[in-house]
N, C-alpha and C positions, 0 to 999 in steps of 0.2 A: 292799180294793178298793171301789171306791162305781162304779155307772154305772146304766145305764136297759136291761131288756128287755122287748120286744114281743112277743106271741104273739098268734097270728092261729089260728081256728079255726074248721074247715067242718062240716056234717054228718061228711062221710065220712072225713076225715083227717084229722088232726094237722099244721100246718103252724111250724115252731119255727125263728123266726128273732130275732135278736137283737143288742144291742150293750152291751157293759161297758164299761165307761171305768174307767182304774185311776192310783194315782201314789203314789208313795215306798213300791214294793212290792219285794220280790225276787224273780226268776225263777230257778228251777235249770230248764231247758230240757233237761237230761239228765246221769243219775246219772256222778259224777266228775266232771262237768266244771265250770270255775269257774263262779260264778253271776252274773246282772248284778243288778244290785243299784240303788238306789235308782231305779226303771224307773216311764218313766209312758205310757202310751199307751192302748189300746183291744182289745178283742176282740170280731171278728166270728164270731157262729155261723149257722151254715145247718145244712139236715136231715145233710149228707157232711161239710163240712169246720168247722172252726175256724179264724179264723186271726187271728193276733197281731201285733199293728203296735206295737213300740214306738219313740216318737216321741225317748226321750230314756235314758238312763242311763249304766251304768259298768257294766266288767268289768275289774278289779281295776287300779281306780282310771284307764282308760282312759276317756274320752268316746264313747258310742254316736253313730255319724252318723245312720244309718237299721240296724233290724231285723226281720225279716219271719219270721214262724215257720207254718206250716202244719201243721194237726193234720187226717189224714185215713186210712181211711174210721171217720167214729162213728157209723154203723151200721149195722156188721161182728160178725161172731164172732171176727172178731181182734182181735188189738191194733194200736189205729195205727201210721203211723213219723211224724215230725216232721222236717217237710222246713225249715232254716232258713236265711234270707241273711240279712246282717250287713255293715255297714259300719263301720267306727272309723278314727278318729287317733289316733296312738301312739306310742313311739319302737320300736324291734328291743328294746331291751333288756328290755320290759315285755313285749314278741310273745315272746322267750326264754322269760323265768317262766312266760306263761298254757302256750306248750306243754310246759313243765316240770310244772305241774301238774294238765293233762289227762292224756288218757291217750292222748296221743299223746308223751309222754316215751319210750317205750320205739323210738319210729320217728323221727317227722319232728324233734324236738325232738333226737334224738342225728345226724341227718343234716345240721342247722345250724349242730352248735354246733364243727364245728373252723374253722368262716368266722369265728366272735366276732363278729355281725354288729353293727354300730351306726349310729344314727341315726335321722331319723326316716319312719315309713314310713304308710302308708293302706293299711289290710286288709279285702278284700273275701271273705267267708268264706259255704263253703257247708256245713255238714251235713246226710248223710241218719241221723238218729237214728232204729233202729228200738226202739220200747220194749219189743218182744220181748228180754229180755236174755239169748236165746241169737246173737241177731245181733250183728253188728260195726256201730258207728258209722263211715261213708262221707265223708270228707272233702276235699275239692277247694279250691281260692279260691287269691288271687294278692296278692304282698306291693308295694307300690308303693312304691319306695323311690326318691328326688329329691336326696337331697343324707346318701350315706351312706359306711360306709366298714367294711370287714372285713380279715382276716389271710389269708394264705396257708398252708395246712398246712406242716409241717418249717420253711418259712424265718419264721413270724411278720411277716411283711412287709406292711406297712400297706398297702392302696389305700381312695386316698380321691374324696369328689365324685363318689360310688357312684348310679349314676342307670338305673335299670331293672325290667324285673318277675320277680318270682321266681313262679314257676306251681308249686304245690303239692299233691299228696294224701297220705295219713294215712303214706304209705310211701318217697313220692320228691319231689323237686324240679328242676327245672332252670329256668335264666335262657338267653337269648340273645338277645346283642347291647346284653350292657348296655354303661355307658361309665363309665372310672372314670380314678384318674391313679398312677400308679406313679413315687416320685417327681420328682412336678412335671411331667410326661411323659403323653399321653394314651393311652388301654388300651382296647381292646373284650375284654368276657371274655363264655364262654360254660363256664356250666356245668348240670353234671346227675349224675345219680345213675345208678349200673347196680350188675347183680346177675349174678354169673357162680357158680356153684357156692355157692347159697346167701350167696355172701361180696358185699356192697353194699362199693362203693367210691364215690369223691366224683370225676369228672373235670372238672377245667379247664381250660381252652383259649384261651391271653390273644394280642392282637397289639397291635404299638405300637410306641413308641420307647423304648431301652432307652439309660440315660445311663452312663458311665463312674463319675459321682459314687456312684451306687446300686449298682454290683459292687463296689467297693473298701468301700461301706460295708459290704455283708451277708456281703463272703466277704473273709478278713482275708489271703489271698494276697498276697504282694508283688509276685505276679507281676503283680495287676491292678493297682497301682499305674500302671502304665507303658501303662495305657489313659487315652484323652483322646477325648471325643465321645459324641453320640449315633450309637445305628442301628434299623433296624426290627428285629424281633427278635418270634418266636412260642413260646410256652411252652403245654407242656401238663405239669399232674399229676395221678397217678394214686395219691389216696391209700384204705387199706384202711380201713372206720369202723368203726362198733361192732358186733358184738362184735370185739375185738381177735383177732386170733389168732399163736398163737405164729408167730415166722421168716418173717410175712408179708412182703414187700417193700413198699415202698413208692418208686415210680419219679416222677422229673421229669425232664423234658430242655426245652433252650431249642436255638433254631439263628436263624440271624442271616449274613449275608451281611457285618455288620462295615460296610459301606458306611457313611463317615460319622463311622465312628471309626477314631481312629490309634494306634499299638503300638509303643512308644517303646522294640522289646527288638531284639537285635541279629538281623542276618541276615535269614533265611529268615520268622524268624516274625512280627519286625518289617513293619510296613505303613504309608504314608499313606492320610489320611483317606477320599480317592478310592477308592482300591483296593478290590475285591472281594473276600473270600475266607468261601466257603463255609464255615461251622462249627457244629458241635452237640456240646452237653454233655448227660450224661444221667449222674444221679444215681439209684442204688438203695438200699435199707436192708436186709440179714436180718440175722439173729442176733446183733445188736451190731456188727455192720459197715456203714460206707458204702462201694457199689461205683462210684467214678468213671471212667466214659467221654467222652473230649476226641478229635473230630474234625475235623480241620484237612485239606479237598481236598485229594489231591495234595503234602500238606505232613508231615503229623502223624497217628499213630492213637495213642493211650495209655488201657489202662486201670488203673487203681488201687486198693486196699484200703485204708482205714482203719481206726481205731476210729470210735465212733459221734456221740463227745463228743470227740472231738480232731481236731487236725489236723497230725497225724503219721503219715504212708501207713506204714504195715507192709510192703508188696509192692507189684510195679506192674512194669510192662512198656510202654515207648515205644519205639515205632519209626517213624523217618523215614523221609519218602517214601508212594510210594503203595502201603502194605504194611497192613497188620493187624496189630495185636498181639494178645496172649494173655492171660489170665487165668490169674497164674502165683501157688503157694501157699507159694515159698520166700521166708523175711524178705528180700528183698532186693529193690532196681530195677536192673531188666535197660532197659540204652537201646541201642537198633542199631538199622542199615538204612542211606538212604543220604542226605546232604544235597548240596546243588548247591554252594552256598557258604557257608564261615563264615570270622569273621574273627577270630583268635583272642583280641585285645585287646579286643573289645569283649565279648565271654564274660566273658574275667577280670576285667574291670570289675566285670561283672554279678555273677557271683560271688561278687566282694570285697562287692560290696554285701549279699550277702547272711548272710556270714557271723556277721552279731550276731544271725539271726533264730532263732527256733528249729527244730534238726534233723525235718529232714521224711522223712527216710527211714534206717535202720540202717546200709545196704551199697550198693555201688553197684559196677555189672559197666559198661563202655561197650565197645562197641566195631561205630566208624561208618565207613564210608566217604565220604569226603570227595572230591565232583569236583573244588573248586577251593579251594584253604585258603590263608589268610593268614595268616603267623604272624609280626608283627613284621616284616612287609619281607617277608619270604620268600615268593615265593607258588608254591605246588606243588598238581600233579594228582594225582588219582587215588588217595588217600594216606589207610590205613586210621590209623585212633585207636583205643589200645583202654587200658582203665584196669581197675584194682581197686584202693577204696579205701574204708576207713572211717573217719568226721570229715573229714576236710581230704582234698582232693585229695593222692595220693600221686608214685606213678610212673605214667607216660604214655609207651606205645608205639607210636612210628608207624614207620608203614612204608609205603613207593610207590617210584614207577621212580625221584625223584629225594630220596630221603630214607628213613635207615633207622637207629632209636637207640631210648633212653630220653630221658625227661626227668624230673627231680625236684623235685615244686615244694612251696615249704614242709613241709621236711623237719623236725625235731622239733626244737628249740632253735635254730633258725638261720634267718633270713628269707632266705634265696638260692633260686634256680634253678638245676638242676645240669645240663646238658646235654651225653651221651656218646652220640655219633652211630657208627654204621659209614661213614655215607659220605652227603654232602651235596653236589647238586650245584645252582648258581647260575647261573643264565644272565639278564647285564644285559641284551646286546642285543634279549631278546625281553620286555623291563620288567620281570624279576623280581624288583625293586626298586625299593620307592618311592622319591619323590625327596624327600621329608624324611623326619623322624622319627618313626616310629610310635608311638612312646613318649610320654605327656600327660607324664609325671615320670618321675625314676631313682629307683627305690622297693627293688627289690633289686638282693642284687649276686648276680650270674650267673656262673656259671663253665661256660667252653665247651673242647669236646675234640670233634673229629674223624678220625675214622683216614684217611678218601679224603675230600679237598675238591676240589671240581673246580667251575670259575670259568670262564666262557664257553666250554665244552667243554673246555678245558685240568686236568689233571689235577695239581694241585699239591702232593698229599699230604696230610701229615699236619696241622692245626692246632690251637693254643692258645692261649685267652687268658681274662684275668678283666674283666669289667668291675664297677666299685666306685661305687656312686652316689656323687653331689657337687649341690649346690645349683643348678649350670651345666647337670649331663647324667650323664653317664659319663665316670669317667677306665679310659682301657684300657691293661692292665698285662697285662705279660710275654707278649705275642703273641708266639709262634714258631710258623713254618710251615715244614717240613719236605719237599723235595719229592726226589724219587731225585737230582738236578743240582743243589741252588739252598737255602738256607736264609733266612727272611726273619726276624726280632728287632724288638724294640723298645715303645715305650710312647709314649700320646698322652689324648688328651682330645677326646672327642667332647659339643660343647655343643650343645644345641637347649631348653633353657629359657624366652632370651630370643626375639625375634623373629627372630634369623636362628639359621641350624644351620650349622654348620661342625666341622673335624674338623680337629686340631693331631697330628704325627706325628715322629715320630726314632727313627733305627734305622739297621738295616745290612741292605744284602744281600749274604749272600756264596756264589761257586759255584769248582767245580773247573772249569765250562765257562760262564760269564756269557752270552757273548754268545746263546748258547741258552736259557739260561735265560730272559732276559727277551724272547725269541721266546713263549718258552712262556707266560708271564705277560701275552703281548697286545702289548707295547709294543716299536715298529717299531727299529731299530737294525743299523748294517750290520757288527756286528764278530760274530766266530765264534770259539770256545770262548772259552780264555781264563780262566787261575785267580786269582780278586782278588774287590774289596768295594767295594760304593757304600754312604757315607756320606750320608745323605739326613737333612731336617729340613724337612718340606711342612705348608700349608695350605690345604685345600678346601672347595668349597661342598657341605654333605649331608652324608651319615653317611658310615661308614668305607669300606662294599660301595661309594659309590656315586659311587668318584672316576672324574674326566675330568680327560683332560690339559687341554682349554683354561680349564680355573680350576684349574689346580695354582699355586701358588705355593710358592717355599721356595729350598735351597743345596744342590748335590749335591757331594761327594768321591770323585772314581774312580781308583781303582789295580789295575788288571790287567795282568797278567804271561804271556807267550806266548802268544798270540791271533795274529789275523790280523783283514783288513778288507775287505770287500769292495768293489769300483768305484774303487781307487786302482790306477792302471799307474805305476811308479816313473821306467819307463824305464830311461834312462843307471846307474841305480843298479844295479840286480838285474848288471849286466853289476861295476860296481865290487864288490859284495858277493861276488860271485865268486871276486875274487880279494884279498881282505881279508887281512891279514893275521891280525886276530882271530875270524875263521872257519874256521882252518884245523882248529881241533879237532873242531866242527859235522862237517866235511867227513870226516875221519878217521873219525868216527861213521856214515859212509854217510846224513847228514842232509841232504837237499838240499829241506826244504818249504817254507824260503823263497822257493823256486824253482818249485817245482811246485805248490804249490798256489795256486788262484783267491785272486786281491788281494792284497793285503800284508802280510807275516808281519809281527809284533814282537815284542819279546822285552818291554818294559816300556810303561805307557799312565798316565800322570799327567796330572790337569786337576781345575778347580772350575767349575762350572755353577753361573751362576742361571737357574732358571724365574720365568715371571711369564704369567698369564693363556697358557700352551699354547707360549710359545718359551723353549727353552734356549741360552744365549749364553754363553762364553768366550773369557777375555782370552787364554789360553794354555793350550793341551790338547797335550801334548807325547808322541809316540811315538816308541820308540827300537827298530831293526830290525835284524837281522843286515847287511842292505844298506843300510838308510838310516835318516835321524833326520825326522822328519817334527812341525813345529812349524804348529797349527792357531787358527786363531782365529776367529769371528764366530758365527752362530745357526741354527739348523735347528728348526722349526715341529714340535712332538710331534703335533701333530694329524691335518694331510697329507702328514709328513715331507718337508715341503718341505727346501732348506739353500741357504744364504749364506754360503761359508766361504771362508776365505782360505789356501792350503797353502804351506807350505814346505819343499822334499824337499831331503836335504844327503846323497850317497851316502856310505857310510863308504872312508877310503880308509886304508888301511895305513902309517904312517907310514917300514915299514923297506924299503918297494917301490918299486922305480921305475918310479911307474905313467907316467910321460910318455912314456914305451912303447907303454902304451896311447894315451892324449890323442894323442900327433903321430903314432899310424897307423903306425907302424917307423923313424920322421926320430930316430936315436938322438943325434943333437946336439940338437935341439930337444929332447926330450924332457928329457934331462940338463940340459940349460940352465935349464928349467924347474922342477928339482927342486929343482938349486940356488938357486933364487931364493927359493923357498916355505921351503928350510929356515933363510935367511937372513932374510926379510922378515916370516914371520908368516902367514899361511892363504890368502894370494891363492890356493893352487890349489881350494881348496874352495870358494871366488865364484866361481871359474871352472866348477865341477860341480854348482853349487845352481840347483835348478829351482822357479821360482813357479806355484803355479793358482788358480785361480780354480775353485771347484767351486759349482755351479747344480746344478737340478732335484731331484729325492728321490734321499731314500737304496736306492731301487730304480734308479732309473733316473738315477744322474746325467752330471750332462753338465762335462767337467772340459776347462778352457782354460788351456795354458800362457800365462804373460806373457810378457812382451818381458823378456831382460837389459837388465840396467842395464849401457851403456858405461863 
């Protein structure tokens, strides 16, 4: 050192003041700590203090701005302490080494370093150095950092553009209200240090906007794939620092209103961007496990076990609704409680999609109540789900007031659905049925069995059929429906591939009482029992469930045998069939229900029907009756059962009778004369006893006009 001092002196005392001036010196300013090094500045002495101004240097390899050292009292019988401020430019990563090796390594150097802090910062530093080296060195000062950037504990997660003060002593730190960007995305974070049973933890506390691109990047869930947006979103963590100790936790949770992002998964959990929903995640760590907690308002509670280094839940417990779950320690995921609606197609989408991902849980228990379920069309209340299965979805039991089976989906070698129900019931009029096809593609084939099927309250029995994918849809093979009166058969082809959906059908119905039966099946018709079979071959707009008469198209075949009809009076006939010759047997039998029972008995019922857009029209539907023959023609509305028909009633008349007995009222010459005419000339007497009408209104209510004979 080279400088100049002054000493001034009185009689009576010693008066000692002074100035050194020094340069390309090195200071150690206190034992362990790094030294500044090529220093140049000045020292003032007075009788009490020292004090040290150096104007320029380095501390390992940093630029000194300003440093101020004070040496006081010198003279004491003790030993001074050396009070020092300091200012430098520098980067974090240089600030890391010097407090790596001070001896502040053992404190504030192990409280900084799971931030990895980086960039560049301006250090305003205080020590109280006492050179009594039974004291402690007193440290305080503040790190200014403008354009920096650190990690997140457990997730290593970069924030950058790191702009704020970090206030520090030899034992803690805290920031508040610094500002940083999480990617790309702006972040206030506050952090600080605490100490609860000797144990120092690190708390942070970030708010901001949180993007969809940065959950799908740091957490490889496929679930978050199906996040799009930003939202505001507060995180705190609470990590354990050094010393480690064993099975500490280590907890983070974030919560988020989701406002702003949208959740492209089905259902319930599914959201638009708009929408609200309350949620908090909270992560913990002990013994090699992570404990996940997912809370969804009103929606969702689930918590989870992992390993620590994977992401394959060992155990876990979700429950739907506004319920709680459990912290459960069997290998398995328990999911119950209750959802409002789900749909069951867009699940198995989801599903499907996930199947190439890797197995996130060993076992799986379900079983949910469901308010309002879609399944393919079907939509049913109230209606529990309950499953067990390992790998692939197995069997599936549901059960509610209108639905109660298994179902088996992707069974071992075989890409089908198996579906055996006790009893399904269907109600179109109140829409429980879409009106197209549920189905994006025909992808398996399905095999359906029902013991009680029941179709708009009507109880139909038994049902089967296969449906087999095709490039069109489904083709449906061997449907029989079995019902105590009525059997229906047949095969068809339901397309919805291309832009319209339609359903192609051929089959038979056949019953020991028809005209009931298709009472019972919905569709309006005025004839009663009656043993025979419609040949049928339709096409309609929709799936199979979701025909209407007024777009039926197609050809019907009817042959029914001993029936009767209602709203036909024969008249003059019932009076001929009485005394028929070919009735005598009937009569001998004490059978007289051509007679007594309401409308027209017959003994056979032949005709071809075409439908077209909801009317049925024939050229000749022909009934033949113990009294009469009755030949019909023109069309009647399935819809409003309206009818526009033309009848022709021909009583039967006995060829060995001499019915002109009857006809001329007791005139036994006329009547005879007349007999012999008819057996001479050919059937005038049957022109003579053939009645025309004319029948209007529905088959409830119709309204029947005789014609005029033709002279």
């Amino acid at each position: 050192s080279q400088g100049l001092a002054k000493l001034n002196y009185s009689d009576d005392q010693l008066d000692l003041n002074g100035v050194c001036h020094f340069s390309d010196v090195n200071l150690q300013y206190a034992p362990e700590w790094p030294a500044i090094v090529k220093a140049e500045g000045e020292v003032n002495i007075n009788q009490k203090t020292a004090t040290i101004n150096v104007k320029a240097g380095q501390i390992m390899g940093a630029p000194i701005q300003s440093l101020t050292a004070s040496v006081a009292p010198l003279n004491s019988d003790s030993l001074p302490t050396v009070i020092l401020h300091g200012k430098l430019s520098s980067t974090l990563e240089k600030g890391n080494v010097f407090l790596k090796t001070s001896p502040l390594n053992d404190s504030l150097a192990g409280l900084l370093e799971p931030l990895d802090l980086k960039g560049q910062m301006q250090l305003d530093l205080n020590l109280n150095i006492p050179l009594d080296s039974n004291e402690k060195v007193k440290v305080f000062g503040t790190l200014s950092i403008s354009d920096g950037k650190f990690k997140t504990p457990q997730f290593q997660t970069v924030l950058t553009h790191l702009k704020g003060d970090f206030h520090f002593t030899e034992q803690s730190f805290d920031v508040f209200h610094a500002i940083c960007h999480l990617h790309h995305q702006p972040v206030m974070v506050n952090i600080k240090t605490t100490e609860i049973n000797k144990i120092k933890s690190l708390e942070i506390s970030a708010t901001g906007q949180l993007s969809s691109q940065f959950l799908q990047k740091q957490f490889s869930s496929p679930l978050l794939q199906k996040f799009k947006g930003t939202s505001l979103f507060s995180l705190t963590v609470d990590f354990p620092l050094i010393p480690v100790y064993s099975g500490l936790d280590m907890n983070w949770s974030i919560r988020s209103n989701l406002q702003g992002m949208a959740i492209d998964l089905p259902g319930f959990i599914g959201k638009k961007s708009e929408d609200l929903r309350a949620t908090s995640l909270t992560m913990g760590s002990s013994s090699g496990r992570k404990k996940i907690h997912l809370h969804i308002d009103n929606f969702l509670d689930a918590k989870l076990m992992m390993a620590e280094k994977s992401n394959r839940a060992s155990m876990g417990n979700i429950v739907f609704g506004n319920q709680d779950a459990h912290w459960i320690t069997d290998q398995v995921l328990l999911i119950g409680g209750e959802i409002e609606q789900l749909k069951v197609e867009e699940w198995a989408d989801f599903f499907q999609h996930l199947t190439g991902s890797e197995k996130l849980f060993p076992s799986y228990h379900i079983h949910v109540l469901i308010d309002h379920l879609d399944s393919y069309g079907f939509k049913l209340d109230k209606t529990w789900v309950a499953s067990h299965f390992v790998d692939k979805p197995s069997v599936w039991q549901v059960e509610g007031p209108s639905i109660n089976g298994t179902i088996l989906v992707n069974e071992i070698e075989s890409d089908y659905i198996k579906i055996d129900l006790n009893y399904l019931k269907v109600d179109a009029a109140n829409k429980s049925l879409v009106s197209t096809s549920p189905f994006k593609k025909a992808s398996k084939f399905i095999k359906f069995n029902c013991k009680q099927f029941e179709y708009n309250q009507k109880k139909l029995g038994e049902i089967t059929f296969e449906l087999i994918p095709h490039p069109y849809g489904y083709e449906i093979k061997n449907l029989d429906i079995e019902t105590p009166i009525s059997e229906v058969s047949g095969n068809g082809e339901w397309h919805f591939s291309g832009q319209e959906t339609y359903t192609l059908f051929k089959g038979s119905f056949v019953s020991d009482t028809i005209g009931n039966a298709l009472l019972d099946w919905g569709y309006p018709t005025a004839i009663r029992e009656g043993k025979g079979s419609i040949q049928y071959e339709f096409k309609w707009p929709n799936g199979p469930l979701q025909l209407k008469l007024d777009g039926l198209e197609g050809e019907v075949e009817l042959k029914v045998d001993k029936g009767r009809i209602l709203g036909i009076d024969p008249g003059l006939g019932r009076i001929m069939g009485l005394l028929n010759l070919t009735s005598i047997q009937r009569r001998l039998q004490l059978d007289f229900s051509d007679l007594l029972k309401k409308g027209f008995v017959f003994d056979t019922m032949r005709g071809k029907f075409k439908v077209k857009h909801g009317l049925a029209s024939t050229e000749s539907l022909k009934i033949d009756g113990p009294s009469s023959k009755i030949e019909m023609s023109g069309r009647a509305n399935l819809k409003d059962k309206g009818i526009d028909l033309n009848l022709s009633v021909i009583p039967h008349v006995g060829s060995g009778l001499p019915i002109a007995a009857a006809i001329a009222a007791g005139n036994p010459l006329f009547g005879a004369g007349v007999w012999v005419i008819d057996r001479l000339t050919g059937s005038k007497i049957k022109k003579i006893s053939q009645h025309q009408y004319h029948v209007t209104g529905t088959w409830d209510a119709p309204k029947i006009e005789e014609k005029e004979k033709a002279k």
